[in-house]
Chimera marker file (.cmm) of the C-alpha trace (Angstrom):
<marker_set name="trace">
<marker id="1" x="0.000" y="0.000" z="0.000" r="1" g="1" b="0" radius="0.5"/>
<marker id="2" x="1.529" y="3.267" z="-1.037" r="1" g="1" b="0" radius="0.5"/>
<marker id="3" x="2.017" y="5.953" z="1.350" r="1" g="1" b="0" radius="0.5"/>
<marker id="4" x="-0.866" y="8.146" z="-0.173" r="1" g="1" b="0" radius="0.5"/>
<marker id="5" x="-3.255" y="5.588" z="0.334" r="1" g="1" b="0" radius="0.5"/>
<marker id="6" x="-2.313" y="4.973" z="4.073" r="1" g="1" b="0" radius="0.5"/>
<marker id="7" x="-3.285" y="8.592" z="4.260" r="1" g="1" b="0" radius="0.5"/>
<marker id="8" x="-6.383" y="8.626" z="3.274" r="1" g="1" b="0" radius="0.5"/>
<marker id="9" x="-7.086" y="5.383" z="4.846" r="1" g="1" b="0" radius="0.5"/>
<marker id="10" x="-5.974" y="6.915" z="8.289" r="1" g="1" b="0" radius="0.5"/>
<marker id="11" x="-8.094" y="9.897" z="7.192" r="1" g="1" b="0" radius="0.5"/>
<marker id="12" x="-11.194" y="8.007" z="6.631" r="1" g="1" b="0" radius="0.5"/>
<marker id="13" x="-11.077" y="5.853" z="9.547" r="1" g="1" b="0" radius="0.5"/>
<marker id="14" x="-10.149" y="8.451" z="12.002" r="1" g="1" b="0" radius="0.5"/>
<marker id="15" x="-13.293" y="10.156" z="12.155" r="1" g="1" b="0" radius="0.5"/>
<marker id="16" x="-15.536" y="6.955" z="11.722" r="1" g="1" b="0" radius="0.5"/>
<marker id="17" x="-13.426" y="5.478" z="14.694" r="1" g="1" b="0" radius="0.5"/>
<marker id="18" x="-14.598" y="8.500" z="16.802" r="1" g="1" b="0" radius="0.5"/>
<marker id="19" x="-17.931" y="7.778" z="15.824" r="1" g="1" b="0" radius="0.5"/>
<marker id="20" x="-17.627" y="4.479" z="17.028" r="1" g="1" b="0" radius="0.5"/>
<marker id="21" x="-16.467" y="5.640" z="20.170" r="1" g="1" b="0" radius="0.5"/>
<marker id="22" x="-19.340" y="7.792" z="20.842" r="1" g="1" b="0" radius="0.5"/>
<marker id="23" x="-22.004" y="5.187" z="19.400" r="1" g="1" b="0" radius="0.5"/>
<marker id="24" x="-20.330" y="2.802" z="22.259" r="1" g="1" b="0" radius="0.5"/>
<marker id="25" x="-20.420" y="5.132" z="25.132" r="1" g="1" b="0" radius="0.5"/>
<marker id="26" x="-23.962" y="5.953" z="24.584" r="1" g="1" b="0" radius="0.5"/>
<marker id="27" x="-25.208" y="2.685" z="24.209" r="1" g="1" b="0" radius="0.5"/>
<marker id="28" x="-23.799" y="1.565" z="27.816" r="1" g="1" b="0" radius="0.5"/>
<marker id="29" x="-27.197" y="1.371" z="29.738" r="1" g="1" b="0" radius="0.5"/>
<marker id="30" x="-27.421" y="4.163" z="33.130" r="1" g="1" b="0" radius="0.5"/>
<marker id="31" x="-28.076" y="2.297" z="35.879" r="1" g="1" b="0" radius="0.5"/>
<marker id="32" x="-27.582" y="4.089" z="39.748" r="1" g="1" b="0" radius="0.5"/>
<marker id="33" x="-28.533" y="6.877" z="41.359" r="1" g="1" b="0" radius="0.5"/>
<marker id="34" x="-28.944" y="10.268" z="40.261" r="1" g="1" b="0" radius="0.5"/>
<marker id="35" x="-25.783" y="11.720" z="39.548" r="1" g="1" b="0" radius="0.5"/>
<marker id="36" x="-23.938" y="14.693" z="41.229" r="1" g="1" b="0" radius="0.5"/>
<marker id="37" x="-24.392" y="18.283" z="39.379" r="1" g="1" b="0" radius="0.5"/>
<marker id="38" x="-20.396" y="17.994" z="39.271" r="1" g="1" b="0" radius="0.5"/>
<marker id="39" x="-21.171" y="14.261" z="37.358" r="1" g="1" b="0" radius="0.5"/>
<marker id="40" x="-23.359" y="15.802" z="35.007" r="1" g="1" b="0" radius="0.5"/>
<marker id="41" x="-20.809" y="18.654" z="34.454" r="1" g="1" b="0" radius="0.5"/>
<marker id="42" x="-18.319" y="16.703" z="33.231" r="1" g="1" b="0" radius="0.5"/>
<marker id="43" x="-20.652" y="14.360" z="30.973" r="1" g="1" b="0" radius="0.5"/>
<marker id="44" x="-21.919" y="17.273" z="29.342" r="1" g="1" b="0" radius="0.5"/>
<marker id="45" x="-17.732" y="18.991" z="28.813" r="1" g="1" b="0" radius="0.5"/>
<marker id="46" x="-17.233" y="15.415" z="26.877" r="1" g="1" b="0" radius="0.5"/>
<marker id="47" x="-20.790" y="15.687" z="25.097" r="1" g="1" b="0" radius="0.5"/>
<marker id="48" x="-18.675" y="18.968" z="23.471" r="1" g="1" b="0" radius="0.5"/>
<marker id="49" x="-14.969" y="17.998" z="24.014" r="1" g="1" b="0" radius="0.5"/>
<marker id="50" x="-16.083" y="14.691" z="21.353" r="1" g="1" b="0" radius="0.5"/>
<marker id="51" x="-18.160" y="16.897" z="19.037" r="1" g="1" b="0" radius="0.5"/>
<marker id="52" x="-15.299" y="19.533" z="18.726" r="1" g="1" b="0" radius="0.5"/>
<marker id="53" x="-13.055" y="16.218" z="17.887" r="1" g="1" b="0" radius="0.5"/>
<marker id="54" x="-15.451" y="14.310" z="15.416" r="1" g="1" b="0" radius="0.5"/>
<marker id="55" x="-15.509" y="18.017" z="13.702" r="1" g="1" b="0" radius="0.5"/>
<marker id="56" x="-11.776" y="18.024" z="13.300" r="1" g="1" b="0" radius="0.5"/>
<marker id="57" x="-11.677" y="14.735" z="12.071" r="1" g="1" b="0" radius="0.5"/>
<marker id="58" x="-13.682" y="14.868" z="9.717" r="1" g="1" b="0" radius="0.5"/>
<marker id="59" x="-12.600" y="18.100" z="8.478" r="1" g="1" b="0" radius="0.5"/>
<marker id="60" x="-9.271" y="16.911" z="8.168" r="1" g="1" b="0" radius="0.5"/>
<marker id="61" x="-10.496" y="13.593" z="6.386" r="1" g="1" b="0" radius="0.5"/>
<marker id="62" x="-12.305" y="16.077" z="4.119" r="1" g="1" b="0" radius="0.5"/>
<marker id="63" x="-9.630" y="18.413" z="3.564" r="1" g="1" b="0" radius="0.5"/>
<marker id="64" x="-7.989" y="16.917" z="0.201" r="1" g="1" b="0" radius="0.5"/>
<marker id="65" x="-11.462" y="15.816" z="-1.029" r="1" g="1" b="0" radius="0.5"/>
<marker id="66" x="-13.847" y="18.584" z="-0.548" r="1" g="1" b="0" radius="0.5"/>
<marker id="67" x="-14.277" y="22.737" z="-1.482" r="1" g="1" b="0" radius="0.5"/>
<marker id="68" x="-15.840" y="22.963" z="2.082" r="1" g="1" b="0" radius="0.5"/>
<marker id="69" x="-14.277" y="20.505" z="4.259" r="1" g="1" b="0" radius="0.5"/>
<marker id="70" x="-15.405" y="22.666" z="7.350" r="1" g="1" b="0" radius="0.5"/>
<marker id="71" x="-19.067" y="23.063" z="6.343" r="1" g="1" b="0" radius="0.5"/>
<marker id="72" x="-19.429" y="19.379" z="5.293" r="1" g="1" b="0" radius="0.5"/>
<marker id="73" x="-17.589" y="18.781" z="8.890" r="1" g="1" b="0" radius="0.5"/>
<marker id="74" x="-20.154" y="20.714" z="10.630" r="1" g="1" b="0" radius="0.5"/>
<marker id="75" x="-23.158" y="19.210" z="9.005" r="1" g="1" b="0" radius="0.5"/>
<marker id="76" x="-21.961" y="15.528" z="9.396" r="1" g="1" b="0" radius="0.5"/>
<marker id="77" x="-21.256" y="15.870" z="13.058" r="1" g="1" b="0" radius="0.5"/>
<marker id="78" x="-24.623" y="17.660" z="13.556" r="1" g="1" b="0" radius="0.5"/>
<marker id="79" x="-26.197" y="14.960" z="12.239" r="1" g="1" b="0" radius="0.5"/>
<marker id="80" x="-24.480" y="12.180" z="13.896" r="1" g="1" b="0" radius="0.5"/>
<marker id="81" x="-25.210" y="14.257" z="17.378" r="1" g="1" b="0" radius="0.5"/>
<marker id="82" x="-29.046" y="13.829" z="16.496" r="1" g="1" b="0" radius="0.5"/>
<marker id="83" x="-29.389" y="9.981" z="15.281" r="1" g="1" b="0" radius="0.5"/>
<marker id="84" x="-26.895" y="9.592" z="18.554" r="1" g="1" b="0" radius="0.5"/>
<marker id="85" x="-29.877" y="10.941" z="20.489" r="1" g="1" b="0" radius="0.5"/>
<marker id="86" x="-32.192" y="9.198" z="19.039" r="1" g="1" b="0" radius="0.5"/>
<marker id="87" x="-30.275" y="6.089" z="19.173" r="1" g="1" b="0" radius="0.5"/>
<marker id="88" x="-30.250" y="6.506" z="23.243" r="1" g="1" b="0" radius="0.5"/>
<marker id="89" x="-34.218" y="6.274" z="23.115" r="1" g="1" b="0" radius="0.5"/>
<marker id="90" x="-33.724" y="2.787" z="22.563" r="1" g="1" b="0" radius="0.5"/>
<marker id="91" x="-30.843" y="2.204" z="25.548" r="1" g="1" b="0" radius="0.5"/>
<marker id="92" x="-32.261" y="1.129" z="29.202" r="1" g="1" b="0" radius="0.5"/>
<marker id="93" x="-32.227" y="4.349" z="31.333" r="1" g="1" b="0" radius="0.5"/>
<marker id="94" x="-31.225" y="6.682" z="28.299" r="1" g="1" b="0" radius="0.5"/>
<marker id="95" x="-33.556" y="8.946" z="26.697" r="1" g="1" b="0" radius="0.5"/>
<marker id="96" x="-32.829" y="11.548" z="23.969" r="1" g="1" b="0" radius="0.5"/>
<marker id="97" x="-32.758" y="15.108" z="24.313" r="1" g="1" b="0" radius="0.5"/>
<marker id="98" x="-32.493" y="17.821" z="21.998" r="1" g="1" b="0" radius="0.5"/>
<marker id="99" x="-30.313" y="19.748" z="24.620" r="1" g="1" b="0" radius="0.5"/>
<marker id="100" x="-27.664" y="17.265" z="24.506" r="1" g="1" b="0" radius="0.5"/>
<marker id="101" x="-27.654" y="17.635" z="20.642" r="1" g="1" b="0" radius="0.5"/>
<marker id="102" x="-27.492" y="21.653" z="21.775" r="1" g="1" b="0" radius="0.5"/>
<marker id="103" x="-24.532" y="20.863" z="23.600" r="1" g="1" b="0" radius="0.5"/>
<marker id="104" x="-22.727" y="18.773" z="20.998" r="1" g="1" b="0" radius="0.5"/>
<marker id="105" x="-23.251" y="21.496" z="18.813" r="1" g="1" b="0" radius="0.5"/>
<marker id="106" x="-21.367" y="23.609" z="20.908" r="1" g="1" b="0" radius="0.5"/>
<marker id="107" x="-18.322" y="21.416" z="20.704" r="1" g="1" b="0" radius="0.5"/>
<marker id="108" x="-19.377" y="21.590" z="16.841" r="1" g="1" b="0" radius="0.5"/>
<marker id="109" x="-18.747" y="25.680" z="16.756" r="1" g="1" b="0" radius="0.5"/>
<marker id="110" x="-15.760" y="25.708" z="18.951" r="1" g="1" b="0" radius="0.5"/>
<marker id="111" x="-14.578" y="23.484" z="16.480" r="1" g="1" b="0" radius="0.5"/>
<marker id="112" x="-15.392" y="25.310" z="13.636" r="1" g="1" b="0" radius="0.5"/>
<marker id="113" x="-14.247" y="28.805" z="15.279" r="1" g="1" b="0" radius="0.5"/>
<marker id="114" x="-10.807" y="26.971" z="16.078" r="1" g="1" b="0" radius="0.5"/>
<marker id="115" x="-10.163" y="25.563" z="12.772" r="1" g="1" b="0" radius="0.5"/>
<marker id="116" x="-11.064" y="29.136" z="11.199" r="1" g="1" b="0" radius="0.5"/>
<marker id="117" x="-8.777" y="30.942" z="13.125" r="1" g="1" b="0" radius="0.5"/>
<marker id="118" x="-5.877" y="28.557" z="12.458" r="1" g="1" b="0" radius="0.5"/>
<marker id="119" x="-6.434" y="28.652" z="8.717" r="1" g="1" b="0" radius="0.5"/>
<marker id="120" x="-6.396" y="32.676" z="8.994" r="1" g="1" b="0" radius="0.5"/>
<marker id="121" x="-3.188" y="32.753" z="11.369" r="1" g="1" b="0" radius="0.5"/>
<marker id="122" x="-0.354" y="34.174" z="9.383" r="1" g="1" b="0" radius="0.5"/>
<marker id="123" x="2.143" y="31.150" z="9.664" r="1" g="1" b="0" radius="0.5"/>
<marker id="124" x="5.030" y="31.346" z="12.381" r="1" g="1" b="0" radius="0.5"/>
<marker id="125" x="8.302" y="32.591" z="10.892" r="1" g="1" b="0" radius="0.5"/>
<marker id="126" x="11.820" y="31.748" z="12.630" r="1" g="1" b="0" radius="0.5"/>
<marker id="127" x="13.578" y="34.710" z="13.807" r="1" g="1" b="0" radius="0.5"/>
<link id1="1" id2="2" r="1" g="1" b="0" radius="0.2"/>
<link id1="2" id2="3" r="1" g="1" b="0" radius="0.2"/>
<link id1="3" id2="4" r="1" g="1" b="0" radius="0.2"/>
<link id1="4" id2="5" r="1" g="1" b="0" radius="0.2"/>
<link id1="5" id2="6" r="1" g="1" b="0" radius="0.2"/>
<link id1="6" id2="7" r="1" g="1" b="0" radius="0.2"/>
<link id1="7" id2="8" r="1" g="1" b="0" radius="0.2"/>
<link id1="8" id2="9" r="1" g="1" b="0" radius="0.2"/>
<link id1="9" id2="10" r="1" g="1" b="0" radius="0.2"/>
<link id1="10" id2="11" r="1" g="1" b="0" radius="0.2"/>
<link id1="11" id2="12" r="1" g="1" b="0" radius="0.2"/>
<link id1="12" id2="13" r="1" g="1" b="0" radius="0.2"/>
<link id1="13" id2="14" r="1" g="1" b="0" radius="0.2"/>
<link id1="14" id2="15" r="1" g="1" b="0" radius="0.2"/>
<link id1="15" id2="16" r="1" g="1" b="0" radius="0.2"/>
<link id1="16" id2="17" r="1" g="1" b="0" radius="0.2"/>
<link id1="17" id2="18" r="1" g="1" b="0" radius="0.2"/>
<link id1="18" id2="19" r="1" g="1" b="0" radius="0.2"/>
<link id1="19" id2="20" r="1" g="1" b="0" radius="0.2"/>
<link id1="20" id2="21" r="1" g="1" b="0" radius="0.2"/>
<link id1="21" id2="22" r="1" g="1" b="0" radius="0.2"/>
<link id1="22" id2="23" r="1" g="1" b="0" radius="0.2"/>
<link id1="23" id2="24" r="1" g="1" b="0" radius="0.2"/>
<link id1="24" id2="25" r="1" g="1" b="0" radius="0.2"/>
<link id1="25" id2="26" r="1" g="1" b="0" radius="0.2"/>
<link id1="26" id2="27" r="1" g="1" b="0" radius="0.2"/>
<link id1="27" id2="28" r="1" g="1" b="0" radius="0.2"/>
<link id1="28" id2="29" r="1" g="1" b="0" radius="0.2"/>
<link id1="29" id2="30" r="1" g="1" b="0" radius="0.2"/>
<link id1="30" id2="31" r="1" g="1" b="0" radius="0.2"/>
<link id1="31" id2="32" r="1" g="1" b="0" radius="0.2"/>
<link id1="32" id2="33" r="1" g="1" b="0" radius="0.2"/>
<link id1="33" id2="34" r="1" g="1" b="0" radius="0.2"/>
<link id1="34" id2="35" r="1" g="1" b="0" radius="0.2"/>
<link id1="35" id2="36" r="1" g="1" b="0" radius="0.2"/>
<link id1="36" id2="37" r="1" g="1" b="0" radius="0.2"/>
<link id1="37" id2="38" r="1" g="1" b="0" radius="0.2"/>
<link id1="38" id2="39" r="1" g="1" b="0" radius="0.2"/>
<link id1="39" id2="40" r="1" g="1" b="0" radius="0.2"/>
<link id1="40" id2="41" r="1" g="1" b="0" radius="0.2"/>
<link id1="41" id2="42" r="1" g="1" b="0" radius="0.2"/>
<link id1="42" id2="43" r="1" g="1" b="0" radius="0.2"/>
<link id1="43" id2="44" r="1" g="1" b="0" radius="0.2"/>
<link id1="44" id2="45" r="1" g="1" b="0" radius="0.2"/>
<link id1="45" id2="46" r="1" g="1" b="0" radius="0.2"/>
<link id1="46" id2="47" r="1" g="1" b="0" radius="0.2"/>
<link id1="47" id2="48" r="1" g="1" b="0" radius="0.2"/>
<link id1="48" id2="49" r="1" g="1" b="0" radius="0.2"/>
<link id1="49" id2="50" r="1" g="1" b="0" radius="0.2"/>
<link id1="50" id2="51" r="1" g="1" b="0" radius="0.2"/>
<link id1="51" id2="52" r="1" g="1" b="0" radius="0.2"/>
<link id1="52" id2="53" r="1" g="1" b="0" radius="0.2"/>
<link id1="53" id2="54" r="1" g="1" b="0" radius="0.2"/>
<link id1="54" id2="55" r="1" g="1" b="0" radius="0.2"/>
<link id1="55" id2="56" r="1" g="1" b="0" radius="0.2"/>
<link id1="56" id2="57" r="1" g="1" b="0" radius="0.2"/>
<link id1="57" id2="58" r="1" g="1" b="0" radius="0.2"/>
<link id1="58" id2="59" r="1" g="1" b="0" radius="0.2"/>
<link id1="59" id2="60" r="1" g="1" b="0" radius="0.2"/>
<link id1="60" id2="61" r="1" g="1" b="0" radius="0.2"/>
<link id1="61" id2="62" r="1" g="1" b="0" radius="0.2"/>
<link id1="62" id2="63" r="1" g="1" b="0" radius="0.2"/>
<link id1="63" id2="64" r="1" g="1" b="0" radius="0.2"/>
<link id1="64" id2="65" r="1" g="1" b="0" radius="0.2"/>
<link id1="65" id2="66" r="1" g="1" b="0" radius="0.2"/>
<link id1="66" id2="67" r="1" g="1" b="0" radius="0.2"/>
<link id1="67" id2="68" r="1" g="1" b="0" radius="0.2"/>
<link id1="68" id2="69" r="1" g="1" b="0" radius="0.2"/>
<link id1="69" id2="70" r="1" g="1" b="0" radius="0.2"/>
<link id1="70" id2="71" r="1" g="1" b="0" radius="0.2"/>
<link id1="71" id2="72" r="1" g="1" b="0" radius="0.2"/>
<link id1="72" id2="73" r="1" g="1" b="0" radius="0.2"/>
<link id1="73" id2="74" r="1" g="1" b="0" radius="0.2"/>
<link id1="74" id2="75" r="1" g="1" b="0" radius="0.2"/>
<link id1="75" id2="76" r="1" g="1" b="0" radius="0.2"/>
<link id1="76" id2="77" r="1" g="1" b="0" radius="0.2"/>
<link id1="77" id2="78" r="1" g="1" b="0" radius="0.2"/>
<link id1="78" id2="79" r="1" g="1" b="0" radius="0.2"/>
<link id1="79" id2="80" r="1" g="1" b="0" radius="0.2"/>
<link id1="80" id2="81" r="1" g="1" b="0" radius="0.2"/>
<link id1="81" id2="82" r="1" g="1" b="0" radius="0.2"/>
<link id1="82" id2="83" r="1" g="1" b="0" radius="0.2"/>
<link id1="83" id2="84" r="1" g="1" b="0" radius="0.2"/>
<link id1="84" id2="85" r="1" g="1" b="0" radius="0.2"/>
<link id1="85" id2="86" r="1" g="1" b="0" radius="0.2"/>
<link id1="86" id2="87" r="1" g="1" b="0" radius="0.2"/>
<link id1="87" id2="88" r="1" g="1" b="0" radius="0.2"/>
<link id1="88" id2="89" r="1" g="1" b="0" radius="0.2"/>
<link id1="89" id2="90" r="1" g="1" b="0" radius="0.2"/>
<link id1="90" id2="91" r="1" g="1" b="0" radius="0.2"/>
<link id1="91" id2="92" r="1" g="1" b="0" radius="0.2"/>
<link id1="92" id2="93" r="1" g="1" b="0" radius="0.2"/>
<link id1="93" id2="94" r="1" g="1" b="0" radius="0.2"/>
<link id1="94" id2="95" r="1" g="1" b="0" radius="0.2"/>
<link id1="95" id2="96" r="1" g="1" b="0" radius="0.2"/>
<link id1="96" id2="97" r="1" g="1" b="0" radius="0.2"/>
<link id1="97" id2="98" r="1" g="1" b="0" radius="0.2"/>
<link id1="98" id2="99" r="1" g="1" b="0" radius="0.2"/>
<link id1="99" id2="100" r="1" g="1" b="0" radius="0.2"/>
<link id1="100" id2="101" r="1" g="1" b="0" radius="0.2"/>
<link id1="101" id2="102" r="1" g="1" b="0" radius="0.2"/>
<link id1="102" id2="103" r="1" g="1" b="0" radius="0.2"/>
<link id1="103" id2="104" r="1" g="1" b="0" radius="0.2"/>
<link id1="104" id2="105" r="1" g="1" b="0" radius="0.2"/>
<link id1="105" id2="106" r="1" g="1" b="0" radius="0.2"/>
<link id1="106" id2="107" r="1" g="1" b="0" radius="0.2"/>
<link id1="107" id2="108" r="1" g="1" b="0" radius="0.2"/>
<link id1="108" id2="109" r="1" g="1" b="0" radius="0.2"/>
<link id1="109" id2="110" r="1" g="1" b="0" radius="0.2"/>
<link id1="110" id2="111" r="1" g="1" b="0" radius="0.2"/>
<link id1="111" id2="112" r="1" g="1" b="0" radius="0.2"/>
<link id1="112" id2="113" r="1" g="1" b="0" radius="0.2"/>
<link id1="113" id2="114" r="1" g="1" b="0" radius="0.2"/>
<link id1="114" id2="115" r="1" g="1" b="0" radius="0.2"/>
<link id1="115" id2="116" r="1" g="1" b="0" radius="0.2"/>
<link id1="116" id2="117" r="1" g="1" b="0" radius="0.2"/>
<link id1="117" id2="118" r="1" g="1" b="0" radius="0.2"/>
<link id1="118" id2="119" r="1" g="1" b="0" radius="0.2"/>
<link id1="119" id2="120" r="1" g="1" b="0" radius="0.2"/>
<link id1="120" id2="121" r="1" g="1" b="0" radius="0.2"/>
<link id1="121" id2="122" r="1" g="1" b="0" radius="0.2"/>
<link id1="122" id2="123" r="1" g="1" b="0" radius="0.2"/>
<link id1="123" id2="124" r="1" g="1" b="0" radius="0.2"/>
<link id1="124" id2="125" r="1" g="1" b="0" radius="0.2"/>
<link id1="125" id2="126" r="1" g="1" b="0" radius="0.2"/>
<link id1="126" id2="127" r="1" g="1" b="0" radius="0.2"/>
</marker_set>
């Protein structure tokens, strides 16, 4: 396999491997008590620390391929946050919730707003 291909291999599966990652976590079923607000805190920082990710990703994946990579990003991981949701309406103790896709979409913009303001940085020169 030439080097070019393991590239875009690695570029492909990146992303989707993400993905899977969030697809498992949100199938494990909640069982327990209620959790602490601090708990739910730091559920809800990953619901946007793994959006932000799967954005950048899949941007990079879709870097060599597409005009838009960033846009196309955006709207895949958007998507992905709602069938994730709606995927948790069929988990024991989950339910979906349009505020957790809210959330995700936050990691979504902070993605987007980081990635724009690296592609606009003038590069670093040596001195």
């Amino acid at each position: 396999m030439r080097v070019a291909d393991r590239s875009t291999v690695l570029r492909v599966l990146a992303p989707l491997a993400m993905m899977g990652a969030i697809f498992y976590f949100s199938a494990q079923p909640f069982e327990g008590p209620e959790l602490a607000w601090w708990e739910v805190g730091l559920r809800k920082l990953g619901h946007v620390a793994g959006y932000a990710v799967l954005t950048a990703l899949w941007a990079w994946a879709l870097a060599p391929f597409a005009e838009r990579p960033l846009a196309i990003a955006a709207a895949i991981s958007f998507i992905y946050a709602g069938s994730d949701e709606y995927h948790q309406t069929f988990v024991d103790g989950r339910s979906g919730s349009a505020v957790d896709v809210a959330i995700d979409s936050v990691g979504i913009a902070l993605a987007v707003f980081a990635l724009n303001r690296l592609r606009r940085a003038p590069a670093l020169t040596e001195t």
